[in-house]
Every structure is written in C-alpha cells, then in structure tokens.
C-alpha positions in Angstrom: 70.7 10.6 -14.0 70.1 8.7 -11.0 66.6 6.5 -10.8 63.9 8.1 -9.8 62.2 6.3 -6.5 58.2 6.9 -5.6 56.8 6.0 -2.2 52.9 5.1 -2.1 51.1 5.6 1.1 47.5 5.4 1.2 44.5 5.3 4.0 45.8 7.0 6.8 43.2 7.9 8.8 44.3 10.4 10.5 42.9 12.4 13.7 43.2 15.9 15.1 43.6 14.0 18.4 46.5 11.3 18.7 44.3 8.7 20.6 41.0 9.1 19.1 39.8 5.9 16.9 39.2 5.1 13.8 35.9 4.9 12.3 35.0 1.7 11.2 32.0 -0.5 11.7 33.2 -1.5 15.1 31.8 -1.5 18.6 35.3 -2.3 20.5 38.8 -2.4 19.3 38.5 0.2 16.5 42.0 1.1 15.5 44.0 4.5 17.6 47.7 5.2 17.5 47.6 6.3 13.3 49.2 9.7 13.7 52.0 8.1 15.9 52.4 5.5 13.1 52.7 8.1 10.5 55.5 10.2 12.1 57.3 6.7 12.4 56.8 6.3 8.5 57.6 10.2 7.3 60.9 9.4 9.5 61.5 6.0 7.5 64.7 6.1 5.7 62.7 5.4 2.3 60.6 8.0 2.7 63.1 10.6 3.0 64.8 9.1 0.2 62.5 8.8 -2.1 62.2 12.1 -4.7 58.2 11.8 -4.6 55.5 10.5 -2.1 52.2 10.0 -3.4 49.2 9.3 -1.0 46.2 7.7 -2.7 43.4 9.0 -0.2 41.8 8.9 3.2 44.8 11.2 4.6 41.6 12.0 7.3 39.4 9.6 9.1 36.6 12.9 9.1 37.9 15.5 7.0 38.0 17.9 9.3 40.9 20.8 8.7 42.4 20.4 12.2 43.6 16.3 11.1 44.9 18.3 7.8 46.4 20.9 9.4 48.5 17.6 11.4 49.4 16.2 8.4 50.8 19.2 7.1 52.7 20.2 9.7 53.9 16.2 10.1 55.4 16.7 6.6 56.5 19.6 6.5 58.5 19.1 10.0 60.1 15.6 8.1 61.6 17.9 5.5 59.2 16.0 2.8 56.2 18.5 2.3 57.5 20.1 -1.6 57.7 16.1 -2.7 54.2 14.8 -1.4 51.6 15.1 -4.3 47.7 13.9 -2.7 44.3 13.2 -4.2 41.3 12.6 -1.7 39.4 9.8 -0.6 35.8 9.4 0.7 36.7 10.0 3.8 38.6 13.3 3.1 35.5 14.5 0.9 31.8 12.8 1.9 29.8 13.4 5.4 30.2 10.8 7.2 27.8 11.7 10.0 23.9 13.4 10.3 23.9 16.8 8.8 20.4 19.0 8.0 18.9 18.5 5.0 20.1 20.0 2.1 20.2 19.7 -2.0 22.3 17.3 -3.6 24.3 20.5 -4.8 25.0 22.2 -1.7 26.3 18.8 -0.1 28.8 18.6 -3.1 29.5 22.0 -2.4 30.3 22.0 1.0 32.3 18.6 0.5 34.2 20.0 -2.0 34.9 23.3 0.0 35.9 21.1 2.7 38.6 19.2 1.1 39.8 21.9 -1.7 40.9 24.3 1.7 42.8 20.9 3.7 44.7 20.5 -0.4 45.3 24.5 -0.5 46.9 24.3 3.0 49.8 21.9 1.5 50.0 23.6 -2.0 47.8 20.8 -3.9 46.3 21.4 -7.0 42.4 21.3 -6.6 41.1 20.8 -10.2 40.9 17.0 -11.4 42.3 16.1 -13.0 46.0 17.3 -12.6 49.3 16.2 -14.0 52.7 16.4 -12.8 55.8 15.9 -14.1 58.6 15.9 -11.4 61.1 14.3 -13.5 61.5 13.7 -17.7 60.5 10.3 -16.8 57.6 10.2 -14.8 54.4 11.9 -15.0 51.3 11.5 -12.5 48.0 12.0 -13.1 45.8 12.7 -10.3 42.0 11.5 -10.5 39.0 12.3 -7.7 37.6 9.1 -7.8 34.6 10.1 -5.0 31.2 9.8 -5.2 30.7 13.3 -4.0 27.9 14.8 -2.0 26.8 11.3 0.0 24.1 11.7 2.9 24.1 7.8 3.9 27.0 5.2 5.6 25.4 2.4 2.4 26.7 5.5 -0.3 29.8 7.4 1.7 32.4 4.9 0.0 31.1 5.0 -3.5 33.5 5.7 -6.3 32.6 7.9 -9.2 34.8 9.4 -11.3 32.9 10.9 -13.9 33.1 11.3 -18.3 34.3 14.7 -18.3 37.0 14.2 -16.0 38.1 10.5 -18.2 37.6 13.1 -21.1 40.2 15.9 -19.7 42.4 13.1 -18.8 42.1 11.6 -22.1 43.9 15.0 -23.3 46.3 15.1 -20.6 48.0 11.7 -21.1 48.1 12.6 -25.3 49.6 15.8 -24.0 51.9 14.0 -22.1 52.1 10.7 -24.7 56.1 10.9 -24.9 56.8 10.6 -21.1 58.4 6.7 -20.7 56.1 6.5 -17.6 52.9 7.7 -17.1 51.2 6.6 -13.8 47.4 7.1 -13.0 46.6 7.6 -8.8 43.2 7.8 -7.3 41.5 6.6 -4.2 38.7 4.0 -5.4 39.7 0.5 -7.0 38.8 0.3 -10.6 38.9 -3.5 -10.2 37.6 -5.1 -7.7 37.5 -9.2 -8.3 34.6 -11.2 -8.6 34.4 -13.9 -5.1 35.6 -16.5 -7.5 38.5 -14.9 -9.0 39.2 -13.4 -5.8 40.0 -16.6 -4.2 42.1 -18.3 -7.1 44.7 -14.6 -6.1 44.6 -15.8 -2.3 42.2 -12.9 -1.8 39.6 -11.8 1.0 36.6 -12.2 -1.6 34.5 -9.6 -1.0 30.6 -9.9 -1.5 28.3 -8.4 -4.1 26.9 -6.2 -1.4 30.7 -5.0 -0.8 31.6 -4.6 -4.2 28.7 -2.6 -5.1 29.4 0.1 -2.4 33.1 0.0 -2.6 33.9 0.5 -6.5 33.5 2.8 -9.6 30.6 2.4 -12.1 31.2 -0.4 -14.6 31.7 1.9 -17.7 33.9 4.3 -15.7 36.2 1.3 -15.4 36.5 0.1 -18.9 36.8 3.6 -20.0 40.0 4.6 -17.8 41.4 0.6 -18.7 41.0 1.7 -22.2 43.2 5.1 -22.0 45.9 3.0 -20.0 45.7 0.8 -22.8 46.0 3.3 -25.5 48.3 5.5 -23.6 50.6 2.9 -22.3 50.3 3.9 -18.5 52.5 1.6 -16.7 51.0 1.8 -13.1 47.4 2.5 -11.5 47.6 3.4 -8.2 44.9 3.1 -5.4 44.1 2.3 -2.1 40.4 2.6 -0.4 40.3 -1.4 0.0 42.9 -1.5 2.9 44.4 -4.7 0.8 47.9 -5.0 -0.8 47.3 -5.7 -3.8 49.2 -6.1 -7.4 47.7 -7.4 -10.7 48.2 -7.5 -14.2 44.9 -6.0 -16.2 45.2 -6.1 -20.0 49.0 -5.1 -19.4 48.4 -2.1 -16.9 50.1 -3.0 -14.0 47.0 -2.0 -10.9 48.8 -1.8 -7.3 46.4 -1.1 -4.2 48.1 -0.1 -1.1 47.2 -0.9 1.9 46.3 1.1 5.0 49.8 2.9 5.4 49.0 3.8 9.5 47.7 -0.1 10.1 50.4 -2.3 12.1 50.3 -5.7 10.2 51.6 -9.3 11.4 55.4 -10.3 10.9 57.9 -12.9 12.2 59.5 -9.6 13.8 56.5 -8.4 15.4 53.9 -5.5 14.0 55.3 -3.4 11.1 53.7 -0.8 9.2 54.3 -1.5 5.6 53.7 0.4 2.2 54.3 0.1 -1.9 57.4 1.6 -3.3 58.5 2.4 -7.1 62.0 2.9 -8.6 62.1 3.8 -12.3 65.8 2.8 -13.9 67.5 5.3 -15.0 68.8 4.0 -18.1 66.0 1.6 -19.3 62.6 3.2 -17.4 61.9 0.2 -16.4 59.8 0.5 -12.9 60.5 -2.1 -10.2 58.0 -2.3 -7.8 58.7 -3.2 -4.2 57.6 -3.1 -0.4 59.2 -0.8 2.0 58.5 -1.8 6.0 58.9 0.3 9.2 59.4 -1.6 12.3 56.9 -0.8 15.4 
C-alpha cells in the first residue's frame, strides 16, 4: 500500500462574488481575491495528489448557498469533489447580520437549515457527529463545534460542541478503536493558550476578552482531550483562529490551520500556505508538513 496523504484547508471565506470582501472588524483594507486564491490551491499539485482534503470550517464568509454553490462547483471542476470531507464553521452556520426577532429555536433552526442544504449540495453527511474511513488506516471524525443560533457579533464565533455529541463520539472512536489513526476535525480551538503561555510558543497572545468569545466551554475541552487520550487519537484538527499552529497536549498532537485563502509573507513574495498529513504505509506513522502555493 502506498501512504496515505491528507491536505487541511481551513477558513476560506469564500463569496458568491469574486471581489467582494471579507468580513472582519475592518473599516478599510478588509481582505478580496479568496475565491481566486482558492482555485489557485484546488489546482496545487498537493492537492490533487493527496487521496483526502479535509476543510475545518468557514468554507463561506456569510453562508449564503450561492458562495456554496462556488465552492462546489470549484471542486468538482478540479477533479477533487468525491475526496473533500467538510464540517462547518461559525460563519457557515450563525447570522452574522440583523434578522427579526425570533426564539432561540427557530434561529437554530434556520441556521441549521442553512448549512445542512450548502453540505447536501456536495454529498456531506449532516448529522454530528460522522466518521469516515477512506482507507484501513485512517478514520476522521467530524465534530460541529458552533455555538448555534447566535443573534449578536460578541456571541457569532462561540464554540460549543455539546455532551451528547462528546457522548455519540465517545461510541464512534470505541467503534472504530482498532483503526492505527484516528483523527478528530472541527472548526473551534479546544485550546486556546493563556497570554503567558502564548508568548513563551512565539504566539499572538490573545486576551481574556478574545479567548472567551473564540473557544469551547471549559468542560467541553477536557472532555474531548480525555477521549483522545483514551482513544489514542493522533491528530486534532482545527482552524477558526486564522493561526498556524501545532502543539503537543497530553500526547494528542492539536494542529490549527490557518486561513487557507489568506496570502502570507515570504522571501519569495506572498504565498498561500496550508497543513498537510502523510501516514506511512508500513509503520502509520503520520508526518506532518506545510504545503505552499506561490501567488
């Protein structure tokens, strides 16, 4: 058997339009030119080699279904679209502008409407959580880490991932406990670094404020580090933060993507950079790498 190689994008941000900006908390200068960035990467060589693609989130900067129906039709026209496995980010799920008033219920509802039919359109599975095997090797599970249902911008990027779905994936990774490596994707960090400890990695520290609205609830996160622990999960996958990142926790190895569609800084000019995987084929051993497009 050959290895088995896993490309991680994550925070796309895509639009319906190719020049319309992201949203982010800025008056001038937000970011445009992510869908024409994302062709560039589904084109990459090590995307069209690798045997699975797994986006952590924020495929859409709005969630509307016209910026799915691009990224469908942008994988599916690279040949990639039957080896791309999604779960959704905040910005694929919550309202991120005024809406009328409604229950707490119906806004989960509608959310939830809105991103199981941009999923359906590419074949995703829509109940969390999911697991998928594409190779005796490797299994993925697949978590919805959103806070579902926000009404404000100080909520909208919330993570919750809830007991019963820890519970059903409890069963799923003892279902699957004889797989040599088992790897966990969501959207939301389950660790994001006090200041202190933040700057002793070389980190952006981010503040209490920050943390607060950014993460998952503090029992959430023990919880899922426990079943990595127990269930020997080798990788946790995420994005949300729009920060490379790559630590050891207790021995499970978290990796945080960056935002795939965001040009960073190089000695050869802007790139567009993501996290790769390749799992040995004769000792399962996963090497972990970074794969970069040229702009």
């Amino acid at each position: 058997m050959n290895s088995f190689r896993i490309s991680h994008l994550s925070d796309l941000h895509l639009t319906a339009k190719d020049n319309a900006a992201r949203s982010e908390p800025k008056l001038f200068d937000a970011l445009t030119g992510m869908n024409a960035n994302f062709r560039k990467i589904v084109a990459s060589k090590v995307i069209q080699e690798s045997d699975l693609v797994l986006v952590t989130g924020d495929v859409t900067d709005r969630g509307d279904i016209d910026t799915w129906k691009f990224f469908w039709d942008t994988v599916e026209k690279a040949n990639i679209k039957d080896r791309v496995h999604v779960v959704p980010g905040n910005h694929d799920v919550c309202c991120l502008g005024a809406r009328l008033p409604k229950t707490g219920t119906q806004y989960r509802e509608e959310d939830m409407a809105k991103v199981h039919k941009g999923l359906l359109m590419g074949g995703q599975p829509t109940r969390f959580p999911w697991a998928y095997s594409p190779d005796p090797r490797v299994v993925v599970f697949g978590l919805n880490s959103n806070n579902l249902g926000n009404f404000t911008a100080a909520t909208n990027a919330m993570g919750d991932i809830g007991y019963y779905q820890l519970k059903d994936l409890a069963s799923m990774l003892h279902k699957h406990r004889d797989v040599p490596v088992k790897i966990i994707a969501m959207h939301h960090s389950p660790n994001i670094p006090e200041e202190e400890t933040a700057i002793k990695r070389g980190q952006r520290p981010f503040s209490q404020l920050d943390r607060i609205g950014h993460q998952v609830p503090e029992s959430q996160r023990r919880m899922l580090n426990l079943l990595c622990v127990t269930h020997k999960v080798r990788l946790l996958l995420h994005g949300h933060l729009h920060m490379s990142e790559d630590r050891r926790i207790t021995g499970v190895r978290y990796i945080g993507a960056a935002a795939s569609t965001e040009p960073q800084h190089s000695p050869q000019g802007p790139i567009l950079q993501f996290p790769t995987y390749q799992v040995s084929a004769k000792t399962h051993r996963v090497s972990c790498n970074r794969a970069v497009v040229l702009i």
